[in-house]
C-alpha positions in Angstrom: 11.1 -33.8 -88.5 14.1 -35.8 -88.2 14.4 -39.1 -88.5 15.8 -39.7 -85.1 12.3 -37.2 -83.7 10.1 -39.9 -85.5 11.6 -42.6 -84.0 10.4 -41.2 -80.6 7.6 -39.9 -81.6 6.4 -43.3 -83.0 7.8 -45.4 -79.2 5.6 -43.3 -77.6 2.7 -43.4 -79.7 3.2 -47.4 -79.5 3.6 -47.0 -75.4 -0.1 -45.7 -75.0 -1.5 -47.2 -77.3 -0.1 -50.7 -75.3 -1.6 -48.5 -71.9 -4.7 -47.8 -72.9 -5.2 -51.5 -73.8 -4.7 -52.4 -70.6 -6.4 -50.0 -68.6 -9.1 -51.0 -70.6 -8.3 -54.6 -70.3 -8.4 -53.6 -66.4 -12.3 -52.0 -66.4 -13.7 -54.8 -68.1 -12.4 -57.3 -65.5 -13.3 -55.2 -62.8 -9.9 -55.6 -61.2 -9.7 -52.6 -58.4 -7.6 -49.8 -59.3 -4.9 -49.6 -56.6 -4.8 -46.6 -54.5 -2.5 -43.8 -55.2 0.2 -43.4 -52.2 -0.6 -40.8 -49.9 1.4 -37.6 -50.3 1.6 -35.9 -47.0 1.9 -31.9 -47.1 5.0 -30.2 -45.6 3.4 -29.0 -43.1 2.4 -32.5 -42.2 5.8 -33.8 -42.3 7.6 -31.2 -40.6 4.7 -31.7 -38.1 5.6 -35.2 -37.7 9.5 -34.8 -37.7 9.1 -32.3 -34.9 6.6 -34.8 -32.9 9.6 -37.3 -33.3 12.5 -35.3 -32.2 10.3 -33.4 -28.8 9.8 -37.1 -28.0 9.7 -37.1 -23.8 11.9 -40.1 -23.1 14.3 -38.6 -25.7 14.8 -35.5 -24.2 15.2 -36.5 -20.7 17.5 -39.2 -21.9 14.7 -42.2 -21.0 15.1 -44.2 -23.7 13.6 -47.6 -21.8 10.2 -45.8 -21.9 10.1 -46.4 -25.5 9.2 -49.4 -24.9 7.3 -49.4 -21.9 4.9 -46.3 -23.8 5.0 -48.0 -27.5 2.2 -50.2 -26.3 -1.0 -49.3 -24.2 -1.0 -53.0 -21.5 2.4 -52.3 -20.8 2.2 -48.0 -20.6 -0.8 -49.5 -18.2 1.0 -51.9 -16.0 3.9 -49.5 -15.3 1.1 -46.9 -14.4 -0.7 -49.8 -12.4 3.0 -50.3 -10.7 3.3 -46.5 -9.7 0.0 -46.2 -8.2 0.7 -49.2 -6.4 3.5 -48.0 -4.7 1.8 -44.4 -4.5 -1.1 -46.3 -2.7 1.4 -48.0 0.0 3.6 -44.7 0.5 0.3 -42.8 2.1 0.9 -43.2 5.5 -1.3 -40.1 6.6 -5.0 -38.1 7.1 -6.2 -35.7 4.8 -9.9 -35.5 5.4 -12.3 -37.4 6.9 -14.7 -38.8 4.2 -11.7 -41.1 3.1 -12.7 -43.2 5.9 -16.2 -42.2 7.4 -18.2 -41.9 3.6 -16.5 -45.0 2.4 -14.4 -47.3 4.6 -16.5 -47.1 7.2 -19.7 -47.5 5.6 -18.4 -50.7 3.4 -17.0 -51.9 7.0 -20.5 -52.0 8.6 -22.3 -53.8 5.3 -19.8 -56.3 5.3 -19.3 -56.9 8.9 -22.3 -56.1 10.7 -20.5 -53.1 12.7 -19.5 -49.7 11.8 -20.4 -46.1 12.7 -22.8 -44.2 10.0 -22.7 -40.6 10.0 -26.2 -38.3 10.0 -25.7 -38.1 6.0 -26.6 -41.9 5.8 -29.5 -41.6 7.9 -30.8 -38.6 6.2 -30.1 -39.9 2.5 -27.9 -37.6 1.4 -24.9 -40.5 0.6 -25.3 -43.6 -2.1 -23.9 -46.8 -1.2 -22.8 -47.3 -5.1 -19.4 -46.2 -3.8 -18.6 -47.3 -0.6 -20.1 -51.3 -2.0 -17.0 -51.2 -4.4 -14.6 -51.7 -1.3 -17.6 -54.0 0.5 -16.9 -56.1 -2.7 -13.4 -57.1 -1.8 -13.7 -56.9 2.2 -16.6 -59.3 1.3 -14.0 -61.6 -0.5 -11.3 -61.5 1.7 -13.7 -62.7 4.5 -15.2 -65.4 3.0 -11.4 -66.8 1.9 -10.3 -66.0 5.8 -7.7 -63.0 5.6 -9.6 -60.3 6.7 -6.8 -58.8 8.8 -6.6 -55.3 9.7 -3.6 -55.0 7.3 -5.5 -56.1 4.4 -8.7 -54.3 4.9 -6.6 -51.2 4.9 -4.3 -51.4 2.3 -6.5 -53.2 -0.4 -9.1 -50.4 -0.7 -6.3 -48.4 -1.5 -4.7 -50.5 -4.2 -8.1 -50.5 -5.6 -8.4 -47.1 -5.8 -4.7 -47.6 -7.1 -6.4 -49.4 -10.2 -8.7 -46.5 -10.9 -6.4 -43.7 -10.5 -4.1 -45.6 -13.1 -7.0 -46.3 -15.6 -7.4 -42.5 -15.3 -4.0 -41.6 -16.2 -4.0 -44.3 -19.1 -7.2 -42.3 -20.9 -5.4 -38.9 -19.7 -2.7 -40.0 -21.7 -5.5 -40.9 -24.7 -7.0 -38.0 -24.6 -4.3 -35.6 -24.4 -2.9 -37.9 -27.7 -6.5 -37.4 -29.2 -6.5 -33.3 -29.0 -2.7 -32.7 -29.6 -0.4 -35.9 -30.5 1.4 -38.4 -28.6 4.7 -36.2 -28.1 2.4 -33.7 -26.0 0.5 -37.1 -24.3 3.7 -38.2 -23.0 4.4 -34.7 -21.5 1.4 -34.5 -20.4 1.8 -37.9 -18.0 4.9 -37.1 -17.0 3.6 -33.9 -15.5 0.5 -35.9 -13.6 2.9 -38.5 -12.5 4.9 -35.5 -11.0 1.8 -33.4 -9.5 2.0 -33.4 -5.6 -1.5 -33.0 -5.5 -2.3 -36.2 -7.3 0.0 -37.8 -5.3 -1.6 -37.1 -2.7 -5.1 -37.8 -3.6 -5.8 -40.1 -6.0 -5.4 -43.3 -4.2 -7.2 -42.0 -1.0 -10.7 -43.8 -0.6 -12.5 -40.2 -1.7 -14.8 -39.9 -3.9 -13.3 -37.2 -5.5 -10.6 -39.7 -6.7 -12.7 -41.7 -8.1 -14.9 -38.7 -9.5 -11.9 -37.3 -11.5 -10.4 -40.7 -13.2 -14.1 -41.4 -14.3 -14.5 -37.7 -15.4 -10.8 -38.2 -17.6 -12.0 -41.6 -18.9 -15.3 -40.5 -20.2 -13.9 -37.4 -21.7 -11.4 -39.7 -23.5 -14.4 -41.2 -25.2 -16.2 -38.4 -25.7 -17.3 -37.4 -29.7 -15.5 -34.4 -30.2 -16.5 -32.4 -33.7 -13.0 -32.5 -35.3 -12.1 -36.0 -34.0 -13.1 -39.6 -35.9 -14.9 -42.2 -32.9 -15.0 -45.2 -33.2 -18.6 -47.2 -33.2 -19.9 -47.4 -29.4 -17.8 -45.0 -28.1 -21.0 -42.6 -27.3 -22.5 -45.2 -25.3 -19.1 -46.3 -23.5 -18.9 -41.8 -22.8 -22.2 -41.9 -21.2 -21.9 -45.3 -19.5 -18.4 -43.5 -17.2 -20.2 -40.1 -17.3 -23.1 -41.7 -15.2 -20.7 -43.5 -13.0 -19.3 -39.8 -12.1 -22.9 -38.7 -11.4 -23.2 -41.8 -9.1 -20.1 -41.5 -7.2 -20.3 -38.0 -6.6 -23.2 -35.9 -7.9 -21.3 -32.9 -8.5 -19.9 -34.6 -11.3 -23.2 -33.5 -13.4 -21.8 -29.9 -13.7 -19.4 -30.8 -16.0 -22.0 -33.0 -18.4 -24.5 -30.7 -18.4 -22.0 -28.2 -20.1 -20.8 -31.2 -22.9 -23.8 -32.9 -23.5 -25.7 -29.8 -24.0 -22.4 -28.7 -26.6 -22.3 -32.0 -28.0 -26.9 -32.0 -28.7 -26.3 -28.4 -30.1 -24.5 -29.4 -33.1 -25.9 -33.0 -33.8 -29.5 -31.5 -33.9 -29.3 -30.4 -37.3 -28.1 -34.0 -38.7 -30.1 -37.0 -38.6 -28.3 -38.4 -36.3 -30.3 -36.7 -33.2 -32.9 -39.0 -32.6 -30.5 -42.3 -32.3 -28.4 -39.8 -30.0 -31.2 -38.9 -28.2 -32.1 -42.7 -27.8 -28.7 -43.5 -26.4 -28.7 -40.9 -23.7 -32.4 -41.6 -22.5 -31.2 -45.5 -22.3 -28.1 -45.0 -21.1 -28.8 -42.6 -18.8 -31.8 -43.9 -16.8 -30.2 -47.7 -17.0 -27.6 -46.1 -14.4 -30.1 -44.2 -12.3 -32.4 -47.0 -12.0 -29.5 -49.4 -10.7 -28.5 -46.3 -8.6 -32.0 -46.5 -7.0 -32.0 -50.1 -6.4 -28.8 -50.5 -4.7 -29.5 -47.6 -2.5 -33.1 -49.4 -2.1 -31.8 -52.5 -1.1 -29.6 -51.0 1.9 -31.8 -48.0 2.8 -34.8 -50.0 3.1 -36.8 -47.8 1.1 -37.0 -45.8 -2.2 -34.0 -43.0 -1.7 -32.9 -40.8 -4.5 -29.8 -39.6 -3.0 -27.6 -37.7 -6.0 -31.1 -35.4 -5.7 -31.2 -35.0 -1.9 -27.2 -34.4 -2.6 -27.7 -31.5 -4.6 -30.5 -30.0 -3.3 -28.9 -29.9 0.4 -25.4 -29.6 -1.0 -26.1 -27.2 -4.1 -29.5 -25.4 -3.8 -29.6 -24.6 0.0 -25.9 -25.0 0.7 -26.3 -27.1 3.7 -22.7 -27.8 3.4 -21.7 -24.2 5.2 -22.2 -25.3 8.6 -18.6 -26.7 8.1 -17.2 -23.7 7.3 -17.4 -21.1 4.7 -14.6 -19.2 2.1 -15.6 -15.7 -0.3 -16.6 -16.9 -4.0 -12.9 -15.9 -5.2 -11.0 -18.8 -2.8 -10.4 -21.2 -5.6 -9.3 -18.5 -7.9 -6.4 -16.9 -6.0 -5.6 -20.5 -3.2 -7.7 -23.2 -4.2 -6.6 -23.8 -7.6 -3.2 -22.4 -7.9 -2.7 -24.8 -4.2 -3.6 -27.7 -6.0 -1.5 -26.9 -9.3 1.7 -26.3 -7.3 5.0 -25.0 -9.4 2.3 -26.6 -12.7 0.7 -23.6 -12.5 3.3 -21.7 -14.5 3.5 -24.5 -17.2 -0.2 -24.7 -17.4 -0.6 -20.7 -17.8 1.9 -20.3 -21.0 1.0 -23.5 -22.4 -3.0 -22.7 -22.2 -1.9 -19.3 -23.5 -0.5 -20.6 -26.6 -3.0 -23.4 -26.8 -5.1 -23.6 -30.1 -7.8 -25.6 -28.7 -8.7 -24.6 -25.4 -11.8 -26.8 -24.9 -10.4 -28.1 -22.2 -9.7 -24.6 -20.4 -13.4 -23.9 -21.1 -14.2 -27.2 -18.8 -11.6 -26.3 -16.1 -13.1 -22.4 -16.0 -16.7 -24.0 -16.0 -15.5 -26.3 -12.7 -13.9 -23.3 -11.0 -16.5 -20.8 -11.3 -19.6 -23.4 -10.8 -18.2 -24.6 -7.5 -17.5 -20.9 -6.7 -20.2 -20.2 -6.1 -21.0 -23.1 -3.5 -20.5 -21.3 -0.3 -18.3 -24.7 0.8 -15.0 -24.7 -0.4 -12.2 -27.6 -0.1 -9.2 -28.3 -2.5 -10.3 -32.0 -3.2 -13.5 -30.2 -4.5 -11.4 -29.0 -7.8 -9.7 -31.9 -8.1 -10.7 -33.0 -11.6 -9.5 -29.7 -12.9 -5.8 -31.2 -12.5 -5.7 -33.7 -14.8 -7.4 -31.3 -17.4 -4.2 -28.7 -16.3 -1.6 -30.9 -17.3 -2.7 -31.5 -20.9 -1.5 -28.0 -21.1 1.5 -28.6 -19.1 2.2 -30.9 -21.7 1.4 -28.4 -24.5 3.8 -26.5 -23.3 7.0 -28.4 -23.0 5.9 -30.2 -26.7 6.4 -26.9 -27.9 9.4 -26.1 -25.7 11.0 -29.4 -27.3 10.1 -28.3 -30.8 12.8 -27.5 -33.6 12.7 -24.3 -34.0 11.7 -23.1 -37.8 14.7 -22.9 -40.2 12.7 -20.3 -42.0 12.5 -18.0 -39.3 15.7 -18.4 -38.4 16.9 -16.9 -42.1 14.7 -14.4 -41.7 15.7 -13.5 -38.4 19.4 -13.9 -39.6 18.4 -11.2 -42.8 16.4 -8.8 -40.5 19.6 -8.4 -38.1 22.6 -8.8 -40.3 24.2 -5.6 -41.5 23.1 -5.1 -45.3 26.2 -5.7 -47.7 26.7 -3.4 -50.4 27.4 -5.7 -53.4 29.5 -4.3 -56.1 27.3 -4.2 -59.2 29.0 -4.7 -62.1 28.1 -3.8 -65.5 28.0 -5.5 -69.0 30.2 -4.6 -71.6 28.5 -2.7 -74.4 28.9 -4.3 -77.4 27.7 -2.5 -80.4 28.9 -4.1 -83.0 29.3 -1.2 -84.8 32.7 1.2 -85.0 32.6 4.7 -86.4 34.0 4.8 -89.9 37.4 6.4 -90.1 38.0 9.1 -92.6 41.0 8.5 -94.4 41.6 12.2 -95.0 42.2 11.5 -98.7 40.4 13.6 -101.3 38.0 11.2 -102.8 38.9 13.4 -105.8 42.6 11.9 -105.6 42.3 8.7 -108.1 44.1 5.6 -106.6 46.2 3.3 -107.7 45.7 -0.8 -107.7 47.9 -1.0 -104.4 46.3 1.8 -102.7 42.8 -0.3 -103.7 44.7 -3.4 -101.9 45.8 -1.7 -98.9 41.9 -0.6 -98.0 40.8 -3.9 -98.9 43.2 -5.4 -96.2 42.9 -3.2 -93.6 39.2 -3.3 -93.7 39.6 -7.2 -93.3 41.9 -6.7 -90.4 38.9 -4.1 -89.1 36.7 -7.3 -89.1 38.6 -9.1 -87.5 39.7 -7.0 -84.6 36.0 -6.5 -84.2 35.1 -10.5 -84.0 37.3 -10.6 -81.6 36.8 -7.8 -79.5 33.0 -9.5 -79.6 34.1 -12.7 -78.9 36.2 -11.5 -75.7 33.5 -9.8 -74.7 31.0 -12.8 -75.0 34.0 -14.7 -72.9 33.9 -12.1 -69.8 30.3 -11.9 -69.8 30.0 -15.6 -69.4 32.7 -15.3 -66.8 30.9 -12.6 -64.8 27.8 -14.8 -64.9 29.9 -17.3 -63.7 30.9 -15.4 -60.9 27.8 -13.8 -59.7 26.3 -17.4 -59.6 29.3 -19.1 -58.0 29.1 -16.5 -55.3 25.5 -16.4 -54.5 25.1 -20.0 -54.5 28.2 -19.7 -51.8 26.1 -17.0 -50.2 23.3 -19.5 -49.9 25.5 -21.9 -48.9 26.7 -20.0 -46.1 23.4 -18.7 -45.0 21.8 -21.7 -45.0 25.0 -23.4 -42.9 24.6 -20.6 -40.5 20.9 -21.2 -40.1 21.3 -24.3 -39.3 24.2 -24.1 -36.9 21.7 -21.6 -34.7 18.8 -23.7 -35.2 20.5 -26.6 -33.5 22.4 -24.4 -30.8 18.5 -23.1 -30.1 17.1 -26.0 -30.1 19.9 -27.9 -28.2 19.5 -24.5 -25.6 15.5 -25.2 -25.3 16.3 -29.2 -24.9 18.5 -28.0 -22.0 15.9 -25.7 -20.4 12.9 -28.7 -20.3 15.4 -30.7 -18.6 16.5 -28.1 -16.0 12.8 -27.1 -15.7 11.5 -31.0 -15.6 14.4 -31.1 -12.9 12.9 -28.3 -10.9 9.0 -29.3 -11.3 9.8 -32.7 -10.3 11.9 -31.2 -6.8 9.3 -29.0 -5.9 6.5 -31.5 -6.5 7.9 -35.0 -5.0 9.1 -32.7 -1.7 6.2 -31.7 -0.8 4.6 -35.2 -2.1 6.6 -36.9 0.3 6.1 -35.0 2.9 2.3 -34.5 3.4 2.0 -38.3 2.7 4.7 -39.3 5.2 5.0 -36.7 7.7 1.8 -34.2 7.8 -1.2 -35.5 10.0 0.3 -38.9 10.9 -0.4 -39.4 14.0 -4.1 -39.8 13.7 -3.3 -43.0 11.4 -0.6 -44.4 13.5 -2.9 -44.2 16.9 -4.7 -46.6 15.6 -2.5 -49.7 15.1 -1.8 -49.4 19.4 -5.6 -49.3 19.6 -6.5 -52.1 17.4 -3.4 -54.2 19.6 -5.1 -53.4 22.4 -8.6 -54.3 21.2 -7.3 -57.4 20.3 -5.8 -58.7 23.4 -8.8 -57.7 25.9 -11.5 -56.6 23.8 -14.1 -57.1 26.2 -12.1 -54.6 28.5 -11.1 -52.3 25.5 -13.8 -49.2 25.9 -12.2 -46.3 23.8 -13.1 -42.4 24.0 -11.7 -39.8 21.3 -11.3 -36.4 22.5 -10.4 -34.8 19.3 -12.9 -32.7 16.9 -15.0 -35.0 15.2 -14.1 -37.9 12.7 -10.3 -36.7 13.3 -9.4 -40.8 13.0 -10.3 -43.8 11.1 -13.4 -45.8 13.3 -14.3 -49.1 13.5 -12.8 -49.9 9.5 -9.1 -49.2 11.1 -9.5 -50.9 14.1 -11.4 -54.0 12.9 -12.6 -55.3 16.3 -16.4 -54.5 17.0 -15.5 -53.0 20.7 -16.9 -50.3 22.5 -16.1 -46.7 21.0 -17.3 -43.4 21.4 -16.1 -39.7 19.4 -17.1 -36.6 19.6 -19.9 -35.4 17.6 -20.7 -32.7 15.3 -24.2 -33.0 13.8 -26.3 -30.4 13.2 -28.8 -30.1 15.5 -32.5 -30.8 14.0 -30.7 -32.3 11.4 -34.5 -33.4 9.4 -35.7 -29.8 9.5 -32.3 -28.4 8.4 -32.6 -31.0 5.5 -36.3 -30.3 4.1 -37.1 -26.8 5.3 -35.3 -23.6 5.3 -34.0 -21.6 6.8 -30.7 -23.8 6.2 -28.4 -24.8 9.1 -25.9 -21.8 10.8 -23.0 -22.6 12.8 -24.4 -19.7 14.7 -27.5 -21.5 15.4 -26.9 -24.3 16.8 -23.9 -26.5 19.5 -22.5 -29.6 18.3 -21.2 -32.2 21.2 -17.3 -31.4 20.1 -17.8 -27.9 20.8 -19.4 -28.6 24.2 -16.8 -30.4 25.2 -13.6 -27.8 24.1 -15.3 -25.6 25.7 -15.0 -26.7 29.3 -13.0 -30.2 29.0 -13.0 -31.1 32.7 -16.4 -30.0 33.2 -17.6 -32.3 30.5 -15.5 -34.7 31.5 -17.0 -34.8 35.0 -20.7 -34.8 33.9 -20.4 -37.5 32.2 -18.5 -40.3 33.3 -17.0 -40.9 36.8 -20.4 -40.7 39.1 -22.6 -43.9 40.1 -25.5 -42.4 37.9 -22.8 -41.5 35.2 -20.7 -43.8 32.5 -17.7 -45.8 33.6 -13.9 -44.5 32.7 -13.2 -45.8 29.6 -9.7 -48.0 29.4 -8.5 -45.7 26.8 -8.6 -41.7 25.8 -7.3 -40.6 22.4 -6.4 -36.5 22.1 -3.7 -33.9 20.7 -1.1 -32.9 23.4 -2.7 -29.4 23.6 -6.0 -31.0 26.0 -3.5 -32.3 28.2 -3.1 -29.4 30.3 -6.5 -28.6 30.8 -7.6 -32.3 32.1 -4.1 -33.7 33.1 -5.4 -33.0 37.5 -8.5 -35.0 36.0 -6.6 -37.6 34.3 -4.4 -38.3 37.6 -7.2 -38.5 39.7 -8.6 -41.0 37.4 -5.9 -43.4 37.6 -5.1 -42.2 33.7 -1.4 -42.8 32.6 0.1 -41.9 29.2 0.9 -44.9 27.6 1.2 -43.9 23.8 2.4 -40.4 22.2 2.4 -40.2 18.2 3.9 -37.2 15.9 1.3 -35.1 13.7 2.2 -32.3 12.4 4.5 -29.4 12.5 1.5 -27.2 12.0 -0.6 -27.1 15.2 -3.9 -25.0 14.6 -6.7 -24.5 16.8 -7.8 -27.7 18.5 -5.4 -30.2 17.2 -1.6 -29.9 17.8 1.5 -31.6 17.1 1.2 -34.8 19.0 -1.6 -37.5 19.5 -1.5 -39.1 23.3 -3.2 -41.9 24.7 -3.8 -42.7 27.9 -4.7 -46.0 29.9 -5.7 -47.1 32.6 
């Protein structure tokens, strides 16, 4: 060993020997070891490199949502401000429960006047719901500004609230199951659905229904996810609210709490589980039970009579009927829109498809409910766009550099390289023979001669060796100057077509965002506008009217039943009358079988349509009969058949309203009103 080795050799000897002092100096303090920095994997990384470059607002160019998304109050007030303004836009009718199961109902428990339908007298509706909006028409009245304005447009922004607390945890949970990049996607594709739109600031209890289902679920323990303390009982707490709003809603629970028992029964964690649900769960139904106590006047368990009239006996046929495949092939792709080609690849690519399951579970459960509307499968929407969103975040993505190389080997031509071989170098030469007769004696200069030539031999040889040595060391040279420019060039190639692909799949998100958004605000816009307005706006010359003389204001619809807002539009308790269409018998259709039939019984509406002036005459006109109303409400299509009535009647049109460009059956494109 040299002396310079022992030098080393004795440094690092002294260097841990000085380390292991204090490491042991350390342990007998008890000072805490600090923790070793966190190496991510490369998987990990280019995971999170590809999250940051498929970034929504930075492939649309919407760089001032960084901002507004990087924290969750202010991603929640610009949500809150779209709803807003998605609430005020609706200017339309979609069903009637948006104003006869809520409105209507909060209208008569806060002001003493209102119409209830046969389901509130039979127990088949909870008031849990409709004393949300009794809440704030309560409130309004007691600070003086109950107009009609503001009981109409403040139930909406409340369901404005809800539908944007909904997209808030949709935004959660997609973030939970697959990473912000494929959240962010995922809300921009629910912001853009025409369904939603549509729906989810209407007073329906399928609104509400869905943003409760989407805010449990974003609390819900999933096996590969970490939850936070409490999170269970906040789950259960918005899972019972679905059930209350709407008891459908227990379909989809049955299916996750029963998944989520399964594989905590084996831990010792099932009998505090078990504990949570029991107290959870009958907390809600008790306060269920007393509200509907308190305005029923007796003991009513309504999410039971619900399902058992709704579900069991399918009571809900009489108004109308679809095969068990509707939702399948117009039900669900409806709803879904242009999504529906997003959703498919994107929940064909999907890894966990949990959510699928839930949307398949909804589907096929409600098919086979012989009842069928598109609000009924609304809560599958939100769950679709999770995979809309799956599928642009991996639209966005980088594409791989390594399969780009290997795509690049696979197709490339194969190069014949030019193989070039080593020099042999034996170091041995083949001994010349002199020719001489070994016999022949030489002489001292002969004896020199040999001596020097074999000398010059030697040398010739070293440096035949040495300029061999030399051009091996220059063929290495070569070979490794022109692979590493080989590698060089591959690797610049890769990279120039991994940045033209993924610059061509930016392009294609934004040309298909572009289209998605066309097709989706269009219609939007036009079935919250335009489609079955005239229903709404007839109601603003009615209330005016009740207004000015409403002792003299006695109005009669003419339409099939609940086709307008009742008393809760008008606001002026004056006298008012609709066509009917309860069931006939309606207590022995509830508790006995066999279960109502169109076919077996004939509702007042249909009476009516089918002789108007007949009907007409029977009822009102005669001394024994009812006085002419001031005012008849119908679609422009009765107006031929009781028009010689009308005129005889002293009726004059003093109102006409658009509604729709798609006139079917009874209603058609225009709402009159005449006076007298």
């Amino acid at each position: 060993m040299t002396k310079e080795s022992k030098t080393v050799s004795t440094i690092r000897r002294r260097k841990g020997k000085e380390l292991a002092l204090a490491l042991q100096k350390i342990k007998e303090e008890n000072v805490p070891l600090p923790p070793a920095p966190v190496i991510a994997s490369d998987s990990e990384i280019q995971a999170a490199e590809a999250e940051e470059k498929c970034r929504m607002f930075d492939v649309l160019g919407l760089i001032t949502l960084r901002r507004v998304m990087s924290h969750t109050r202010s991603l929640f007030l610009a949500l809150l401000a779209i709803r807003c303004v998605n609430a005020l836009f609706i200017q339309t009718h979609y069903v009637p429960d948006e104003y006869w199961q809520s409105l209507e109902v909060a209208h008569k428990m806060v002001f003493g006047y209102g119409y209830l339908t046969w389901e509130w007298r039979e127990g088949l509706r909870g008031y849990s719901y409709p004393l949300l909006f009794a809440f704030f028409y309560k409130l309004v009245h007691m600070l003086g500004l109950d107009s009609r304005f503001l009981l109409i447009k403040l139930p909406r922004l409340v369901q404005a609230f809800i539908a944007a607390l909904g997209d808030l945890h949709l935004y959660k949970l997609s973030s939970q199951l697959a990473g912000r990049s494929t959240a962010q996607w995922t809300l921009l594709c629910q912001i853009m659905s025409w369904f939603t739109i549509y729906c989810c600031t209407r007073t329906l209890s399928n609104s509400t229904e869905a943003s409760l289902i989407i805010i449990a679920l974003s609390y819900f323990p999933w096996p590969d996810q970490k939850s936070q303390e409490g999170s269970l009982r906040v789950f259960l707490l918005f899972a019972a609210l679905s059930v209350i709003v709407r008891p459908t809603a227990a379909l989809v629970w049955i299916l996750l709490c029963c998944w989520h028992l399964q594989w905590v029964r084996h831990s010792q964690q099932l009998g505090p589980v078990l504990k949570i649900y029991l107290a959870v769960g009958l907390s809600a139904i008790g306060i269920s039970a007393v509200v509907d106590r308190i305005w029923y006047g007796q003991w009513t368990f309504v999410q039971l009579n619900f399902l058992w009239f709704n579900v069991v006996r399918g009571g809900a046929s009489i108004y109308g009927t679809h095969p068990w495949h509707w939702y399948m092939w117009q039900g669900f792709p409806v709803v879904m829109g242009t999504l529906i080609f997003p959703f498919v690849l994107g929940a064909w690519h999907a890894k966990n498809k949990t959510l699928l399951w839930i949307i398949a579970f909804i589907v096929a459960t409600h098919s086979l409910l012989p009842h069928k509307e598109f609000r009924f499968i609304f809560t599958t929407v939100p769950l679709a766009m999770h995979y809309c969103g799956l599928y642009f975040e991996k639209l966005c993505t980088r594409p791989s550099l390594r399969e780009i190389k290997a795509k690049l080997r696979a197709s490339s031509t194969k190069v014949k390289g030019s193989t070039v071989q080593e020099p042999a170098m034996t170091g041995q030469s083949k001994k010349e023979s002199d020719g001489d007769d070994p016999a022949v004696e030489k002489n001292d200069d002969d004896i020199m001669k040999e001596f020097s030539d074999l000398i010059k031999d030697q040398v010739d040889k070293d440096t035949q060796r040495l300029e061999g040595a030399c051009i091996e060391q220059k063929e290495t040279n070569l070979k490794t100057e022109k692979k590493s420019s080989v590698d060089i060039s591959e690797n610049s190639k890769a990279e120039k077509l991994q940045q033209s692909e993924h610059q061509t799949r930016l392009n294609k998100a934004r040309v298909l965002t572009a289209i998605l958004a066309l097709t989706n605000l269009l219609p939007a816009f036009y079935f919250c506008l335009i489609h079955q307005r005239g229903t709404i706006m007839v109601t603003k010359l009615l209330a005016d009217a009740a207004k000015n003389s409403p002792e003299k204001t006695d109005i009669l619809f003419l339409m099939p039943c609940h086709s307008t807002p009742y008393y809760s539009y008008i606001h002026a308790n004056v006298s008012m009358r609709f066509l009917t269409c309860e069931p006939q018998s309606v207590t022995e259709s509830l508790h006995y079988s066999p279960s109502p039939s169109p076919t077996t019984w004939t509702d007042e509406a249909d009476q009516f349509f089918d002789s108007p002036e007949s009907w007409l005459r029977d009822q009102y006109g005669g001394p024994s009969r009812r006085p002419w109303p001031s005012h008849l409400v119908f679609f422009s299509n009765l107006h031929r058949d009781i028009s010689d009535l009308l005129v005889q009647a002293g009726y004059k049109i003093c109102g006409s309203f658009f509604h729709t460009h798609f006139a079917e059956g009874r209603v058609s494109g225009s709402v009159l009103v005449t006076c007298r």
